[in-house]
C-alpha positions, 0 to 999 in steps of 0.5 A, spaced: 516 520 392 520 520 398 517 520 404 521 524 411 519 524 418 518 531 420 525 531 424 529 528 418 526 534 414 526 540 419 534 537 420 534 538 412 532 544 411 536 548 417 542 551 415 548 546 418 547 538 417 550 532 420 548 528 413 552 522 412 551 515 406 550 508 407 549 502 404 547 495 405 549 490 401 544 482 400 548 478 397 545 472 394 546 467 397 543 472 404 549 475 407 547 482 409 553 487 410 553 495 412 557 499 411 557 507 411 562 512 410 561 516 417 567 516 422 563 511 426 558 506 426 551 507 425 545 502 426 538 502 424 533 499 419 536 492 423 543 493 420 549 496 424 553 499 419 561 498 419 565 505 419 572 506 416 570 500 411 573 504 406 567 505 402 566 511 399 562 513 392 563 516 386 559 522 383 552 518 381 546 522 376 538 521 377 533 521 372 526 520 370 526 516 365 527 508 364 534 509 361 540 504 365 543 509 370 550 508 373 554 510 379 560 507 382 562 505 389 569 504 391 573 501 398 579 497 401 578 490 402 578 488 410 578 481 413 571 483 416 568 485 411 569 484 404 575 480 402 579 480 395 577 472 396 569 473 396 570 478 390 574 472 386 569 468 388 563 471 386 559 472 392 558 480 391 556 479 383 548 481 382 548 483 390 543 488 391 545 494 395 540 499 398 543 507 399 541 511 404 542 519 406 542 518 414 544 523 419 549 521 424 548 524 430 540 520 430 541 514 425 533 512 426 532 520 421 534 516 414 532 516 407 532 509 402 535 514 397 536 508 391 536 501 390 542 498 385 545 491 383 553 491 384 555 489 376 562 490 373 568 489 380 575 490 378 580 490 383 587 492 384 592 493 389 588 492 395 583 497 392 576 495 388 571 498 386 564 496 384 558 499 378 553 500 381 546 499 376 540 501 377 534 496 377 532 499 369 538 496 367 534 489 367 531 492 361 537 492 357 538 485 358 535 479 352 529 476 354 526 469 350 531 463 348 536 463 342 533 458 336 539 453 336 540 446 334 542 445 340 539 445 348 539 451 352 537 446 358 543 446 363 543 438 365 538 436 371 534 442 371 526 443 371 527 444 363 531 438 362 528 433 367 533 428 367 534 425 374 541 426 377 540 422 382 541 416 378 548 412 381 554 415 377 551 422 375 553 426 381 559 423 386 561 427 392 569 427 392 574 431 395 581 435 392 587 431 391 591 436 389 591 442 385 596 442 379 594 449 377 589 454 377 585 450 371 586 443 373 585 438 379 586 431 381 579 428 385 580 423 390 575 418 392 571 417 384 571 410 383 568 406 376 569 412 371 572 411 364 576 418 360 571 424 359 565 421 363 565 428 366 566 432 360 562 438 359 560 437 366 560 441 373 564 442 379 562 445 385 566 445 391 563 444 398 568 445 403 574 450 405 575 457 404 572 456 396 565 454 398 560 456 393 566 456 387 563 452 381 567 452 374 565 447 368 569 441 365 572 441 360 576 434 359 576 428 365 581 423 365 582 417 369 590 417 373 594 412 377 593 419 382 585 420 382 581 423 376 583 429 373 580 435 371 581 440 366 576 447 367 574 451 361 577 457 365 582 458 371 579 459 378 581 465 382 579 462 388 584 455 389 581 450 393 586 445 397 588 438 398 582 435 402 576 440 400 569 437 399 567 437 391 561 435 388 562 433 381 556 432 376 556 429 369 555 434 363 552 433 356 554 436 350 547 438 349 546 435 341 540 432 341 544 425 338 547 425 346 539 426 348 536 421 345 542 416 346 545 417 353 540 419 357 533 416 354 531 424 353 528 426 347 521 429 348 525 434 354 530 436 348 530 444 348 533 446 342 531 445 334 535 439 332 532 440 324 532 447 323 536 449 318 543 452 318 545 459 315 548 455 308 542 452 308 539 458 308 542 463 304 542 457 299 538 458 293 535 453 287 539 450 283 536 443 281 541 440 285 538 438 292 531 437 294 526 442 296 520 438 300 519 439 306 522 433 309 526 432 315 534 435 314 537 431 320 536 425 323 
């Protein structure tokens, strides 16, 4: 249950009020950025809350239940506060953002009225609006693993535990050039062969792309650096100059495990398990049924 100061709740129950939103957006990555739909800023709670931003919101329902409530804030980008870059980049995606009811004239008189997360952004025209979830959306989400034949560890981390540290498998390098949104040349990677990167990461560390991380399909060796095929366009192009780090990948089968990185008791997935026509196959006199292992 909510709890009021006595002031804000006599100023509720009076016959005119100065009742105004705010909300306060935690990125995750710890950038805090208000904002209020008031003609001027507010500040309390430790947050200055920027007038004029454009936000606004849509109409938003409340229930009692645990099911997945949704509501829907709109507003212009601006230079100093949300850019169409940080959008592009990623920066707002799973943002919390705390709404609150506040009167104008004595900001210190509010009330946390909901928590959110920023789900589904779109853009267009200078404009954007973002879905705001609440927090039982989380119980939507699949929980557990998947079995698969092959690993769901991401290369290095805690599940896998291969040491990424080891000369050649992570390499500090900056662009060289960007030849589209999908492929670039990396300048300073020496001693690499054709698709030692394949199935890897970039991350660019420098420049206005800081934070950007895509996956790479396909690394070649050229006369003008290595080159680089992503899986998917960037929305937020790095320049000439820019600091990359780039890791090696794996293709996740238990063959590259065992062989490439000396691995196998860490390997995630279930190499022997059974295909689904191994599965829906039936007794024919013509394959062997014992029990013994199916894939080396």
């Amino acid at each position: 249950m909510r709890k009021l100061s006595a002031a804000f709740a006599a100023h509720i129950a009076g016959e005119a009020t100065t009742l105004c939103t705010a909300w306060r957006v935690t990125r995750t990555d710890g950038v805090v950025l208000g904002f209020t739909d008031h003609d001027r800023d507010l500040s309390f709670d430790g947050t200055v809350f920027a007038a004029a931003s454009g936000f606004s919101a849509s109409d938003g329902e409340a229930v009692a239940d645990l099911s997945a409530a949704a509501s829907e804030v709109a507003g212009a980008f601006s230079s100093a506060a949300i850019t169409e870059a940080d959008l592009s980049a990623g920066r707002f995606d799973g943002a919390k953002v705390e709404v609150f009811r506040v009167n104008w004239q004595a900001p210190e008189e509010h009330v946390l009225l909901k928590v959110q997360t920023i789900g589904e952004v779109s853009r267009q025209a200078g404009q954007f609006s973002a879905e705001l979830r609440s927090f039982a959306a989380k119980l939507d989400r699949q929980q557990g693993r998947l079995f698969s034949r092959r690993c769901d560890a991401r290369l290095g981390d805690g599940r896998c535990g291969v040491d990424m540290s080891v000369t050649g498998r992570r390499v500090v390098a900056s662009i060289a050039s960007v030849e589209a949104a999908d492929r670039l040349v990396i300048a300073g990677v020496s001693g690499s062969d054709d698709g030692a990167f394949r199935h890897g990461r970039l991350s660019v560390t420098g420049g206005a792309a800081a934070g950007v991380v895509a996956e790479i399909e396909e690394s070649l060796v050229t006369d003008a650096g290595l080159a680089v095929t992503l899986w998917l366009p960037l929305e937020v192009l790095p320049v000439a100059g820019d600091a990359v780090v780039l890791e090696i990948g794996c293709d996740r089968s238990f063959a590259t495990c065992r062989d490439s990185f000396g691995n196998a008791a860490n390997f995630r997935g279930f190499p022997h398990m059974p295909g689904a026509d191994f599965a829906y196959s039936y007794v024919s006199g013509k394959t062997t049924h014992d029990g013994s292992v199916l894939f080396e």
